[in-house]
Residue, then its C-alpha position, 0 to 999 in steps of 0.5 A: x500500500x503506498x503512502x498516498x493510499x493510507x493517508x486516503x484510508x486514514x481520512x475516510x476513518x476520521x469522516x467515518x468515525x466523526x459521521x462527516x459528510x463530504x463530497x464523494x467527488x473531492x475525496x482526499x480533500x485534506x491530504x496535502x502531498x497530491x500524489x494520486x487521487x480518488x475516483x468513485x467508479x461504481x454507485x449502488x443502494x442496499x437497503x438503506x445505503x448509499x454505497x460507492x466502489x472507489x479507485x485510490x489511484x496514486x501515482x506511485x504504486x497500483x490502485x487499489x478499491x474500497x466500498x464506502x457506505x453513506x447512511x442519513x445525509x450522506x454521512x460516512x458510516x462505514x468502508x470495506x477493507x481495501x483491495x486490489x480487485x474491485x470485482x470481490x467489491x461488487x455483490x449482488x444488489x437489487x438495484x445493480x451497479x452503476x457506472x460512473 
């Protein structure tokens, strides 16, 4: 895991733990060596979560995808563990996957 990828996975925590929201287009909003970015790639709702499957992409190193889900006003409420294949991030919703 590159350093860009924690200091991501560590912000999130913080909006988690903190019930934060935030825009899911402007994530790593306080990491300030910018040395990658965020990309939400897939959207879905399960039950009564928002979820988005998101691209750390730094520059140096692979990417990597975690699922963040949004509860009550969009607040962070909980994110997967982080890995390397999206795929194992997509389960079988009603809804199904949108693309970005």
């Amino acid at each position: 895991m590159s350093s860009y990828s924690k200091n991501v996975l560590v912000e999130i925590d913080l909006l988690i733990k903190n019930e934060r929201v935030a825009d899911i287009f402007s994530l790593s909003l306080n990491i300030e060596d910018g040395h990658g970015r965020v990309e939400p790639i897939y959207s879905t709702i399960d039950r009564e979560s928002l979820i988005f499957l998101l691209r750390i992409k730094p520059n140096l190193g692979s990417d990597s995808y975690i699922n963040l889900y949004t509860g009550d006003g969009g607040a962070f409420i909980y994110r997967s563990d982080e890995t390397d294949e999206f795929e194992e991030l997509l389960f079988d919703t009603e809804e199904g996957w949108t693309n970005f």
